[in-house]
mmCIF entry with sequence, helices, sheets and N, C-alpha, C, O atoms, coordinates in Angstrom:
data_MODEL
# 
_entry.id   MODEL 
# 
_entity.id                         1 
_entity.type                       polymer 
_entity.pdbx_number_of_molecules   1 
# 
_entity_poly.entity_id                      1 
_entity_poly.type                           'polypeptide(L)' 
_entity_poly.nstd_linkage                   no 
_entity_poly.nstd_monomer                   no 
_entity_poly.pdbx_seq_one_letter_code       
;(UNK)(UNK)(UNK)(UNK)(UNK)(UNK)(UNK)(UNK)(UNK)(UNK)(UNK)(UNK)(UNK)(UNK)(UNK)(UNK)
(UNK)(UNK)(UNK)(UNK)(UNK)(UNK)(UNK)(UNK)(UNK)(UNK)(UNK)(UNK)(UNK)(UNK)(UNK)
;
_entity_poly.pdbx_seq_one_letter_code_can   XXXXXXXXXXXXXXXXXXXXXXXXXXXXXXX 
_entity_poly.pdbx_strand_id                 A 
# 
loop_
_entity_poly_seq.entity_id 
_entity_poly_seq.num 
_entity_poly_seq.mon_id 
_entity_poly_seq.hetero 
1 1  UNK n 
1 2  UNK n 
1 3  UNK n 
1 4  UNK n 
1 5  UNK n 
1 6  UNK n 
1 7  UNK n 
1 8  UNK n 
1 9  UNK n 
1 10 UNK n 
1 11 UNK n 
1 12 UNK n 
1 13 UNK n 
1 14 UNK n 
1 15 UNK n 
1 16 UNK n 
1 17 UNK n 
1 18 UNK n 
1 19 UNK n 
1 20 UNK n 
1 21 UNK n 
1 22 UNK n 
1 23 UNK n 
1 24 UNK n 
1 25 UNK n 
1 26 UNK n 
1 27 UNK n 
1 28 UNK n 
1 29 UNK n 
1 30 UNK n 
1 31 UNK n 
# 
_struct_asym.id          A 
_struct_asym.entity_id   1 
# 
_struct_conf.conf_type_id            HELX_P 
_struct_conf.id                      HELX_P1 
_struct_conf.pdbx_PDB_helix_id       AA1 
_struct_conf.beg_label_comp_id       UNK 
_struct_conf.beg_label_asym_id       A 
_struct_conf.beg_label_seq_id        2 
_struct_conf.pdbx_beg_PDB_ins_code   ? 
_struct_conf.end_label_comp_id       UNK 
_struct_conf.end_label_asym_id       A 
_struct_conf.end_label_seq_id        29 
_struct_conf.pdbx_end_PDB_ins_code   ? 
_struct_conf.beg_auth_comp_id        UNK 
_struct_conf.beg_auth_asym_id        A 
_struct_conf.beg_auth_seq_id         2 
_struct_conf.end_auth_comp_id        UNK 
_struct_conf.end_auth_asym_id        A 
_struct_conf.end_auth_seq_id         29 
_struct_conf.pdbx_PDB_helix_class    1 
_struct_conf.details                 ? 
_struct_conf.pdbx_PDB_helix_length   28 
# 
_struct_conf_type.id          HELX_P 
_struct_conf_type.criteria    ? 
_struct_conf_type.reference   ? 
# 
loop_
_atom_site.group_PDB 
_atom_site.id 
_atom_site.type_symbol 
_atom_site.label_atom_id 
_atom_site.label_alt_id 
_atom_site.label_comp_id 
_atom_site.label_asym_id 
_atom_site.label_entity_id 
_atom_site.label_seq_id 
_atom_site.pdbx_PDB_ins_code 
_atom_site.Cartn_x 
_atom_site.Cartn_y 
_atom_site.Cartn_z 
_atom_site.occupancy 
_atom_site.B_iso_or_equiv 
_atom_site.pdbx_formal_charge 
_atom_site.auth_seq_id 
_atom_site.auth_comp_id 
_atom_site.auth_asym_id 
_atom_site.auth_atom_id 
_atom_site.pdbx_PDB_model_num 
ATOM 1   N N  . UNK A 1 1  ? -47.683 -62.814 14.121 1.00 0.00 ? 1  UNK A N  1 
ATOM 2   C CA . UNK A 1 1  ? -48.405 -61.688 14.762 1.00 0.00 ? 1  UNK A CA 1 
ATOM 3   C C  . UNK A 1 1  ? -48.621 -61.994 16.243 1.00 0.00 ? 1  UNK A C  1 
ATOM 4   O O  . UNK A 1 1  ? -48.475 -61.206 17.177 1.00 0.00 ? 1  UNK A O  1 
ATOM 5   N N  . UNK A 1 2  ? -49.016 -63.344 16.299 1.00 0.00 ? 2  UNK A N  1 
ATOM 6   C CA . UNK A 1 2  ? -49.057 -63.443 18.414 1.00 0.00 ? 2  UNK A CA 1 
ATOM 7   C C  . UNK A 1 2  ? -48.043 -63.641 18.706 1.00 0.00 ? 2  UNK A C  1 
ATOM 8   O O  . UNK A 1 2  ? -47.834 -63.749 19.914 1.00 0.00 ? 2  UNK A O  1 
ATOM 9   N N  . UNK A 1 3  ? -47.259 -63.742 18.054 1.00 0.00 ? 3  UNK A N  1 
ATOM 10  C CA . UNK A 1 3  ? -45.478 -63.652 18.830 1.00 0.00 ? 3  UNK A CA 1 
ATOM 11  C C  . UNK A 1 3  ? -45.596 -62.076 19.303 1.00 0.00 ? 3  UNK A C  1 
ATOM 12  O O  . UNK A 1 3  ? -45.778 -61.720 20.467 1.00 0.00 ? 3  UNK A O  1 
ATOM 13  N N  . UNK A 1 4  ? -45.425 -61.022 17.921 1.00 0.00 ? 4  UNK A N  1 
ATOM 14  C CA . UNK A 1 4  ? -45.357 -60.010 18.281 1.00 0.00 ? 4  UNK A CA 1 
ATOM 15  C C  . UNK A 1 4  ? -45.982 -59.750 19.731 1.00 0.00 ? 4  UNK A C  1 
ATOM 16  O O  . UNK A 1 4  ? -45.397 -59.453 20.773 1.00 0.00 ? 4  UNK A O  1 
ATOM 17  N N  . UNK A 1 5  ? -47.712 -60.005 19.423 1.00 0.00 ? 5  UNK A N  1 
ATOM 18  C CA . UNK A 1 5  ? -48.767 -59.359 20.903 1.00 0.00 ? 5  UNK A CA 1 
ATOM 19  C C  . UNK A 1 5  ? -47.857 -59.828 22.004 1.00 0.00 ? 5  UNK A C  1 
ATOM 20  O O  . UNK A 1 5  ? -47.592 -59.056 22.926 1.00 0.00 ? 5  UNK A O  1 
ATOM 21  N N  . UNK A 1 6  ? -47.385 -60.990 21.971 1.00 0.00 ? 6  UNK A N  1 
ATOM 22  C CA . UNK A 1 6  ? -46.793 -61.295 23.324 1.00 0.00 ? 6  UNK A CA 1 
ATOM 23  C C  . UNK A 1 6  ? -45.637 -60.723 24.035 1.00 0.00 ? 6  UNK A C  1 
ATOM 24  O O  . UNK A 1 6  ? -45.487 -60.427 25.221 1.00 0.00 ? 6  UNK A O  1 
ATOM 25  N N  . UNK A 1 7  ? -44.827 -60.638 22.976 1.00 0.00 ? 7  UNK A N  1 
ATOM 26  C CA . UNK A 1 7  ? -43.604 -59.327 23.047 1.00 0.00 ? 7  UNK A CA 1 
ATOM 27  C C  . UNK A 1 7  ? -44.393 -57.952 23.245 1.00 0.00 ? 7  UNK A C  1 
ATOM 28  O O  . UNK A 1 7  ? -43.601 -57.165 23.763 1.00 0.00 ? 7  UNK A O  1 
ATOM 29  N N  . UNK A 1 8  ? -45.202 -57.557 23.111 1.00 0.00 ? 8  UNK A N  1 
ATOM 30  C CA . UNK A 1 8  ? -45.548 -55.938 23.232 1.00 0.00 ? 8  UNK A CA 1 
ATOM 31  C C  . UNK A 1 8  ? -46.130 -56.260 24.682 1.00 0.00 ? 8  UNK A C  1 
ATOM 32  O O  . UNK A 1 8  ? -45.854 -55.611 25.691 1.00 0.00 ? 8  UNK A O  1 
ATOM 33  N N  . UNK A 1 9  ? -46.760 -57.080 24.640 1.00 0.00 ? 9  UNK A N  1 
ATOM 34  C CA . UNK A 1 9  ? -47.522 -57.303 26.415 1.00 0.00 ? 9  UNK A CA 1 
ATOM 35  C C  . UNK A 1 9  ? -46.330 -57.328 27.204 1.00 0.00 ? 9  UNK A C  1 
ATOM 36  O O  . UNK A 1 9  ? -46.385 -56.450 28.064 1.00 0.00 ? 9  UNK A O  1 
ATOM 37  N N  . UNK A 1 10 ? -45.050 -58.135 27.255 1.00 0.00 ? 10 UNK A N  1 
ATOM 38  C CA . UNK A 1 10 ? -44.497 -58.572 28.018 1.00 0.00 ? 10 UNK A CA 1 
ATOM 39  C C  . UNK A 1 10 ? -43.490 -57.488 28.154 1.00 0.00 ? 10 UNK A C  1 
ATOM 40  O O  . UNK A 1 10 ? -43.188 -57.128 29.292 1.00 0.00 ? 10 UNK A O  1 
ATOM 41  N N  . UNK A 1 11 ? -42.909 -56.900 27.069 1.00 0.00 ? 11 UNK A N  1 
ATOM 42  C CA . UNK A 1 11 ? -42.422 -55.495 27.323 1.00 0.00 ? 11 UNK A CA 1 
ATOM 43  C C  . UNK A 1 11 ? -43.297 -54.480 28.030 1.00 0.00 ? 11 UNK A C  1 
ATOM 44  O O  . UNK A 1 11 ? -42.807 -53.785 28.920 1.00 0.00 ? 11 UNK A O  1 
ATOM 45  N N  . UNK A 1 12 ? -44.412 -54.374 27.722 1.00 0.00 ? 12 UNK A N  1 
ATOM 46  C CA . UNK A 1 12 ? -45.388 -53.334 28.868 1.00 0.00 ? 12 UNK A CA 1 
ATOM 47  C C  . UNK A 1 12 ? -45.526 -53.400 30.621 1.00 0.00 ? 12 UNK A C  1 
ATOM 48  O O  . UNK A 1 12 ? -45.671 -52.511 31.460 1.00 0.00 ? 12 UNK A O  1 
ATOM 49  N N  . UNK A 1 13 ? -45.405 -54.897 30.723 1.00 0.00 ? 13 UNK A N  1 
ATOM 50  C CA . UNK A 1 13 ? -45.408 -55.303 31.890 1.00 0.00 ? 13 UNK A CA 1 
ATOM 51  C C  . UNK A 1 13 ? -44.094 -55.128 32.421 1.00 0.00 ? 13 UNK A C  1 
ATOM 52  O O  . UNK A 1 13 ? -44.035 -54.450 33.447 1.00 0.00 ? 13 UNK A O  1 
ATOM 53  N N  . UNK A 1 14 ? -42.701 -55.722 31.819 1.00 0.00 ? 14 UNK A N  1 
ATOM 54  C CA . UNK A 1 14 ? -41.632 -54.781 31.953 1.00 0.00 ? 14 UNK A CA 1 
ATOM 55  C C  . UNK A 1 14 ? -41.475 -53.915 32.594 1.00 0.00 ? 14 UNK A C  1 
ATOM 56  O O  . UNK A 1 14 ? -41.171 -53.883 33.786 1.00 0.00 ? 14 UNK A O  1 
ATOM 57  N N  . UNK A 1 15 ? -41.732 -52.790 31.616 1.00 0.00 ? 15 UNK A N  1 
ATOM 58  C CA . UNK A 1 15 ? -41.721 -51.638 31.537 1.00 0.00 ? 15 UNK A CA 1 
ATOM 59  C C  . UNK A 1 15 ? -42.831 -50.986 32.843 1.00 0.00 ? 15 UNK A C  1 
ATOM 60  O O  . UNK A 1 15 ? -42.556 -49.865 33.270 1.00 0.00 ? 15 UNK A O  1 
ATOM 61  N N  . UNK A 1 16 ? -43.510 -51.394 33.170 1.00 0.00 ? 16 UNK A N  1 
ATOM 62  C CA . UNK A 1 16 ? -44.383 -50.548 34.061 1.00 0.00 ? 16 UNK A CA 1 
ATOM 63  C C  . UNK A 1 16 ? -43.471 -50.788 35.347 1.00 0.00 ? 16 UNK A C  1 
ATOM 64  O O  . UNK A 1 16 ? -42.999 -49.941 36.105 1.00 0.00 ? 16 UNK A O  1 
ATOM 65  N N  . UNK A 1 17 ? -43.341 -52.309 35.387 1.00 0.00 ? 17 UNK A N  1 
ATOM 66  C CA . UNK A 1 17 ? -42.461 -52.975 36.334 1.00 0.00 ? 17 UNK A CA 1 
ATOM 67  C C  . UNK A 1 17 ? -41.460 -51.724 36.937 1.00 0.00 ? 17 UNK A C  1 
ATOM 68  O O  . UNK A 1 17 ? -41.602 -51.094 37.985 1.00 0.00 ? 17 UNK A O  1 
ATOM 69  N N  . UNK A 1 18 ? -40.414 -51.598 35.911 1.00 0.00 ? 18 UNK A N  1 
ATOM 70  C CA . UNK A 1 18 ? -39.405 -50.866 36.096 1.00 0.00 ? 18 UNK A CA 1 
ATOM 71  C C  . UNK A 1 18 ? -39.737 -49.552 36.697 1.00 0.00 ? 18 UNK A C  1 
ATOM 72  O O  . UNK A 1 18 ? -39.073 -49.023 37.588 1.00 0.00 ? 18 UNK A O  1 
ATOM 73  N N  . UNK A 1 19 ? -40.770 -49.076 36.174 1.00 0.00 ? 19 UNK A N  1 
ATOM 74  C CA . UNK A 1 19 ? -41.313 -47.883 36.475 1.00 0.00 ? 19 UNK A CA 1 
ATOM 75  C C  . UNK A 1 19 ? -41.552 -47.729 37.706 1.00 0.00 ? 19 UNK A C  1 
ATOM 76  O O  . UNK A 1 19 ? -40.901 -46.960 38.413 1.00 0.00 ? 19 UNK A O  1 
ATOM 77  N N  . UNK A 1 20 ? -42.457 -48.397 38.092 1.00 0.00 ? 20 UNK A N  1 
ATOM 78  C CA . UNK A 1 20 ? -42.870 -48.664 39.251 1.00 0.00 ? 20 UNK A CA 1 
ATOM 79  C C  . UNK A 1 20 ? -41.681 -48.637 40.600 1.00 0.00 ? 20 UNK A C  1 
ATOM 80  O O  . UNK A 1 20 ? -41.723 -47.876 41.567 1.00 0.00 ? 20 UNK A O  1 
ATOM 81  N N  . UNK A 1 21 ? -40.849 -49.492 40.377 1.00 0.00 ? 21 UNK A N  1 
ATOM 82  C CA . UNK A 1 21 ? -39.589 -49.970 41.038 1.00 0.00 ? 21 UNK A CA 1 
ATOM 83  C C  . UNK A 1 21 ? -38.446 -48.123 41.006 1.00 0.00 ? 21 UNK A C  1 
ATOM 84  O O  . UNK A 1 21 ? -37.810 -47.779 42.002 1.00 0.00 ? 21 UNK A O  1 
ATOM 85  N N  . UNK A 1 22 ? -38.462 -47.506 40.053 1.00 0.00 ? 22 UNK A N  1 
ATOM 86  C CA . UNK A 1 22 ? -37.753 -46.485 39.947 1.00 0.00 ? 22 UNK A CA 1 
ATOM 87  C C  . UNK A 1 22 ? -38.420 -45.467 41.025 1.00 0.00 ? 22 UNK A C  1 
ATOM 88  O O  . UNK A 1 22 ? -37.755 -44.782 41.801 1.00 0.00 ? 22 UNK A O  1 
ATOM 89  N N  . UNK A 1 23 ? -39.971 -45.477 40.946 1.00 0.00 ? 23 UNK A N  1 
ATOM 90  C CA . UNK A 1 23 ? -40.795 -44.410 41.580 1.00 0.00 ? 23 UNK A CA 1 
ATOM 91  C C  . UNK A 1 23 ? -40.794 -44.772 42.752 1.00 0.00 ? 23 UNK A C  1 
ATOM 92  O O  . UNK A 1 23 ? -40.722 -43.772 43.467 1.00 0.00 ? 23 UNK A O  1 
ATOM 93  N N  . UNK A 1 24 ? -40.854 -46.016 43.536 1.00 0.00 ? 24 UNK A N  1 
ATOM 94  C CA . UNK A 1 24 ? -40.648 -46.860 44.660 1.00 0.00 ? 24 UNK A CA 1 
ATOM 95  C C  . UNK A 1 24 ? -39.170 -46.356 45.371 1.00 0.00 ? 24 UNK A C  1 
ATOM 96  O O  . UNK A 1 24 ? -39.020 -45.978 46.533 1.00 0.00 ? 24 UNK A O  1 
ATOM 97  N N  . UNK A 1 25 ? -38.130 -46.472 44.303 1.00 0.00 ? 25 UNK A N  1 
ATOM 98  C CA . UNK A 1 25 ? -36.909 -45.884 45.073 1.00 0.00 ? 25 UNK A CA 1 
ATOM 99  C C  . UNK A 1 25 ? -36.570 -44.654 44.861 1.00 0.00 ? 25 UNK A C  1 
ATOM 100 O O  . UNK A 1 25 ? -35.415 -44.549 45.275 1.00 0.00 ? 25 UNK A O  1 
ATOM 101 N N  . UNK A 1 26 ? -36.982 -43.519 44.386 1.00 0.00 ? 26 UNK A N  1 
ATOM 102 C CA . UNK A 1 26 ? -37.450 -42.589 44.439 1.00 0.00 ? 26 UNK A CA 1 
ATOM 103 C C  . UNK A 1 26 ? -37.636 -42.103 45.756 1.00 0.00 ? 26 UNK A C  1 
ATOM 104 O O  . UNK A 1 26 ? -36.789 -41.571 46.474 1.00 0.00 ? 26 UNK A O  1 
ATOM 105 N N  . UNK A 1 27 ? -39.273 -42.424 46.095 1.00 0.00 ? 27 UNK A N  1 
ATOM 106 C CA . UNK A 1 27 ? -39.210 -41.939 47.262 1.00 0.00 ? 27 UNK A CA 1 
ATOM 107 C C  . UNK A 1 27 ? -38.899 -42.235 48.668 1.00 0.00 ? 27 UNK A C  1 
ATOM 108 O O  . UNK A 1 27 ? -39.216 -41.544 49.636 1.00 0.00 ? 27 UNK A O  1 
ATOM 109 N N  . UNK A 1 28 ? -38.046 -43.674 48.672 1.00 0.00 ? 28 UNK A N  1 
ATOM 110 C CA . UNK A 1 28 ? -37.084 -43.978 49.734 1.00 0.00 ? 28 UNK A CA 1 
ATOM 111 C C  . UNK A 1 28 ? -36.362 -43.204 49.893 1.00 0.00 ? 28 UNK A C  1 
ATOM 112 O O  . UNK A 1 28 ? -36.396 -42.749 51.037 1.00 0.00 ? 28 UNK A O  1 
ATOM 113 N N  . UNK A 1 29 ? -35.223 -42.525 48.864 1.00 0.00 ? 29 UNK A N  1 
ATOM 114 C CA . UNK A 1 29 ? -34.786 -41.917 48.593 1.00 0.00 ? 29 UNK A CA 1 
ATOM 115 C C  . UNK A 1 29 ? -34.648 -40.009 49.028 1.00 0.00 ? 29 UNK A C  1 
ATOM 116 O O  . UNK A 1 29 ? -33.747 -39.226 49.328 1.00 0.00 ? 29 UNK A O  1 
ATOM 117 N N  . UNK A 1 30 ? -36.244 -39.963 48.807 1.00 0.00 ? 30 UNK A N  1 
ATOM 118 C CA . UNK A 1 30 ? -36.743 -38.394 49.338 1.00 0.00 ? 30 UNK A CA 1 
ATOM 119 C C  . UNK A 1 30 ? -36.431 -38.337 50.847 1.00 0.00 ? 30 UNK A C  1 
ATOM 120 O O  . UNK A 1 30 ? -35.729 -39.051 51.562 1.00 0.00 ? 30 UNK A O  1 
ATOM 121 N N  . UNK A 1 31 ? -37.251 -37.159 51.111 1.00 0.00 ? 31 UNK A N  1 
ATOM 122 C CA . UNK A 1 31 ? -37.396 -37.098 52.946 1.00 0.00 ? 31 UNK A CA 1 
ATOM 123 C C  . UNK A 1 31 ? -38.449 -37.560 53.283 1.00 0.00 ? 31 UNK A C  1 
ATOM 124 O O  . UNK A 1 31 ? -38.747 -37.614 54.476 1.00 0.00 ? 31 UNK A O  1 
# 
């Protein structure tokens, strides 16, 4: 089970990561 928590944390952090980074070039991207 704390394997799992650690995999769900570390995918979230990931994941926001990416997010973050997409929305970041995004609006380089804009005008």
């Amino acid at each position: 089970m704390i394997e799992f928590l650690i995999g769900m944390t570390l995918g979230g952090v990931i994941g926001v990561t990416v997010v973050a980074l997409c929305v970041a070039a995004s609006r380089e991207d804009g005008p």
